[in-house]
N, C-alpha and C positions, 0 to 999 in steps of 0.2 A: 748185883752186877748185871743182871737181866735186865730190870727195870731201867740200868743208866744207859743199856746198848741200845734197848729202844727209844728210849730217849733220843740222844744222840742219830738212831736212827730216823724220828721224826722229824727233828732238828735238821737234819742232811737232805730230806725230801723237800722240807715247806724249803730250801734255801732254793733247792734246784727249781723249783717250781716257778718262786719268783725270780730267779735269774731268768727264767726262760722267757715268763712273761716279760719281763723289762726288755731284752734283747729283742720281742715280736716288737714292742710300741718303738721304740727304737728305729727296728727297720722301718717299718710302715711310715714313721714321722718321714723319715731319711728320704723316700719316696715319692706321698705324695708333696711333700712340702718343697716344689721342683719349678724350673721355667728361669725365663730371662730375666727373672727380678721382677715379672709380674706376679702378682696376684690376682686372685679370680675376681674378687671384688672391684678392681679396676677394669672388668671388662664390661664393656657397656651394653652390650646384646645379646641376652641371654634368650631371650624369645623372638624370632620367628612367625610371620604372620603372611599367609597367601594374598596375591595380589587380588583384589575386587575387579566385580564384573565392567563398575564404570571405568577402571582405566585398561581396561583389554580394548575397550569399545573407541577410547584414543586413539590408537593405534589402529593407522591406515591399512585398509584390507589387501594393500600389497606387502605390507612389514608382516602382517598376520599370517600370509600365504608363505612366507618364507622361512619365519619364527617356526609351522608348523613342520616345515621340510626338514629344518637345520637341526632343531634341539632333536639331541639323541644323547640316551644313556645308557650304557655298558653295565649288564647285571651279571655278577659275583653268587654263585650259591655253593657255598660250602657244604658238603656230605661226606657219608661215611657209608661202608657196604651194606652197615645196621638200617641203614635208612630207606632200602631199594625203593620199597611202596612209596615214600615221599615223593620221593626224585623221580619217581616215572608220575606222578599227579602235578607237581612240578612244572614236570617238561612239557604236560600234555595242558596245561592251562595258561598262567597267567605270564609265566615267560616267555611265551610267542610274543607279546607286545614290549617288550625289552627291545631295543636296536641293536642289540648283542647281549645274548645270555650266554654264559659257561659256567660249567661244572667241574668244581673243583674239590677230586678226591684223595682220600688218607692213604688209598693206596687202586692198585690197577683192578677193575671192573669190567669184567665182559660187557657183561648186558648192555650195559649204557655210555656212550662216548664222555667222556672227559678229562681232566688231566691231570694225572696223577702227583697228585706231591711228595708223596710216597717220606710221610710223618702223621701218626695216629690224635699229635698233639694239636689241637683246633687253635693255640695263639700262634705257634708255628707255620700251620693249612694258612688262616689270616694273613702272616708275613708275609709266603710266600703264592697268596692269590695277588695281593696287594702289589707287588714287585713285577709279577708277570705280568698283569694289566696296564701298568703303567709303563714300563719296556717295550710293551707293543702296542700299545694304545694311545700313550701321549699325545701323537698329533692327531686324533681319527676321535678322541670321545672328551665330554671336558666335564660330565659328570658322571660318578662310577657308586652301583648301590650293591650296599652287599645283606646277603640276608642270608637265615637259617631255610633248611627244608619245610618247614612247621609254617612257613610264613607268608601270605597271600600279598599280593601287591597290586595294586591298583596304579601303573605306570603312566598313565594322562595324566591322572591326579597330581601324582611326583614333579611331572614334566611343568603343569599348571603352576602348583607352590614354585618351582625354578624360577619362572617365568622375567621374574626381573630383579633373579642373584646374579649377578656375574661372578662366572667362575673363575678372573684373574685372580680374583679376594680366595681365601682362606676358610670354606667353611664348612663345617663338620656338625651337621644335623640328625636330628631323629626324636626319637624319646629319652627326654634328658635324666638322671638319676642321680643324687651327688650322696656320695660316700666320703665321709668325712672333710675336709676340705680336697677332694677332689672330684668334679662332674664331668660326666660321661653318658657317651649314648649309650642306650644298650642293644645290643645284638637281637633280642627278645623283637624287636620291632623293626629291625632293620637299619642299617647306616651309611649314608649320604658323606661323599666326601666330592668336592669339587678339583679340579686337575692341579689348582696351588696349593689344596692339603695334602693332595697326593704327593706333590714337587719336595714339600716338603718332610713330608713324610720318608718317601723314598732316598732323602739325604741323610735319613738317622739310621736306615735300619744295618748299617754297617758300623753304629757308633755303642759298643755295649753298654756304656758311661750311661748314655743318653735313652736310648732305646733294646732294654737287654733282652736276649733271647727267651730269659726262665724268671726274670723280673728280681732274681736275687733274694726273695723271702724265705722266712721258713714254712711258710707255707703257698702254695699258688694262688693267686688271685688271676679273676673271671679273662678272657682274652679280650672284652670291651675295655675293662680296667686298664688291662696293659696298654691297649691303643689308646686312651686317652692321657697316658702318662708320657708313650711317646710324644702324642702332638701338643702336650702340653710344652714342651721344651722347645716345639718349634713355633710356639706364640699361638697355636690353635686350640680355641676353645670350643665346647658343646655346646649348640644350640638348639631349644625346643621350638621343635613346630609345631604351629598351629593357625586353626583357620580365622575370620574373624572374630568369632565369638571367643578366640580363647580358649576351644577344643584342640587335644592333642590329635595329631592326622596319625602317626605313627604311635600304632597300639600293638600293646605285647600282650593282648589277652585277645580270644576269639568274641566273634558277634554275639554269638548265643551265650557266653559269658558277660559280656556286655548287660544285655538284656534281660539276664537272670539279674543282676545287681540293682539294674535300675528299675524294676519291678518292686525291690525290698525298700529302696532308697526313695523314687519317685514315680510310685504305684499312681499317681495322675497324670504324668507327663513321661513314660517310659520310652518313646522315642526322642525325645527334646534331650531326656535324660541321658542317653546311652551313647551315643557318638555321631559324630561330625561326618555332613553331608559331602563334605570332600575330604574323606578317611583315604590314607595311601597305604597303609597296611593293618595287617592284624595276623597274630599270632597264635600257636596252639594248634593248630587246624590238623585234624585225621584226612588222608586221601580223601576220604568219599564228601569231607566239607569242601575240599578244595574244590570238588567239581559241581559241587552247591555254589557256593561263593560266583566262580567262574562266570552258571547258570541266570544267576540272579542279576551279577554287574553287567554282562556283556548281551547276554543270550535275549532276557525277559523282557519283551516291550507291551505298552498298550497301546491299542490298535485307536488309530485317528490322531495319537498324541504327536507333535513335535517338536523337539527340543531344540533349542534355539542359541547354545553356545557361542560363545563370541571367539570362539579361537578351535581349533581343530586338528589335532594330533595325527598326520596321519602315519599307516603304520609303514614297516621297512618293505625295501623292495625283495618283492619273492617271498613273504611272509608270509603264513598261513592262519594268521588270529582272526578272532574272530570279529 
């Protein structure tokens, strides 16, 4: 009798077990396998590629004077109170060259101004940065980057890669990473959405079908995941950037990680090896890298050199970067 109840007991576990799994594949299928009746494979641009110096140099040095006045982008940093040290190395670095930076927190914070979304959930904080920016921002910014505290940005760069996207188009950039038939930026590096991903974006988050608040699984996937499920139903796909050579610009690892890699990898060519001359971000970073980073991009010059860019970013009025 013993022997048949355990039995039977084993019997009842392996059931549950694979039901349960069948039910996970299920959903996930249910998921990603989403959109207008496209498919990813029918999208024709999946990479990404900064404009070259020779055709900056086309363009007449009154287009260029104006180009540097007009482009402005609206930066997004998501935090939590866990995060204070970030968020004050943050605010004290590379976000002064943002044309609008704000902070958007899980809940109300003395110390530092921002704006409470008062939700501890980071795909929720994302919603409802997303929603806000675009409510008040739609006619004043026409590309919007959102990034982790962890994450150093390099905003000329950004602005340069922009240079001849137009933001009527649909386009939803960074570092790309594809999870079973679905790709997606990830947050790890930061994400670029132009003011038509926004448009549409902002037309699903009221649609649960389309765009759900808790994504419906049984277990949670990443809030990059989630936004790229949403805009996948609004016909928007992820795109990797990169510079000409085919270097990612938006990196989810730090320099110094970089450099450690490409030392084991390409112990002869450790710079060639490690990342792209017009890098837009990198991730990981402690405070005290941040104000390394900062030091090195903006601060550090050698004396007699000069550099001879063909376009020139300049910063916001009343800005205090460096």
């Amino acid at each position: 009798m013993r022997e048949k109840m355990l039995s039977e007991s084993s019997s009842f576990l392996k059931g549950v077990m694979l039901g349960s799994i069948f039910c996970v594949l299920i959903t996930m299928l249910g998921h990603v396998r989403i959109g207008h009746g496209n498919r990813m494979h029918h999208h024709e641009h999946h990479h990404l590629q900064a404009p070259n110096k020779e055709d900056i140099l086309k363009i007449s040095e009154d287009e260029r004077m104006e180009l540097s006045k007009s482009f402005q982008v609206y930066c997004i940093i998501l935090v939590k109170p866990k995060d204070v040290s970030l968020w004050a190395a943050v605010k004290e670095t590379w976000t002064k060259h943002c044309d609008k930076a704000e902070f958007f927190s899980s809940e109300n914070v003395k110390v530092f101004e921002s704006i409470n979304l008062e939700t501890n959930d980071i795909w929720l904080m994302m919603r409802k940065a997303y929603k806000y920016a675009f409510d008040k921002y739609k006619e004043q910014y026409h590309w919007f980057f959102l990034a982790r505290p962890t994450t150093f940005a390099i905003i000329e760069n950004l602005k340069y890669f922009l240079l001849k996207k137009d933001p009527s188009q649909p386009f939803y950039l960074g570092h790309t990473i594809k999870s079973g038939d679905l790709e997606y930026v990830s947050v790890e590096g930061g994400i670029v959405l132009s003011i038509e991903s926004m448009k549409r974006l902002d037309s699903l988050l009221n649609i649960p079908e389309k765009c759900p608040e808790q994504g419906g699984m049984i277990w949670k996937i990443s809030e990059d995941k989630q936004l790229a499920v949403c805009l996948k139903y609004a016909g928007v796909f992820a795109e990797n950037a990169e510079d000409a050579d085919g270097k990612d610009v938006f990196n989810t690892k730090s320099v110094g990680l970089f450099i450690k890699e490409a030392k084991t990898n390409h112990p002869n060519q450790v710079v060639e090896g490690c990342c792209s001359d017009m890098a837009v971000t990198f991730n990981g970073l402690t405070p005290n890298q941040m104000h390394v980073m900062m030091y090195g991009v903006y601060r550090l010059r050698a004396f007699g050199h000069v550099f001879n860019d063909a376009l020139v970013f300049l910063p916001p009025n009343g800005s205090d970067n460096d």
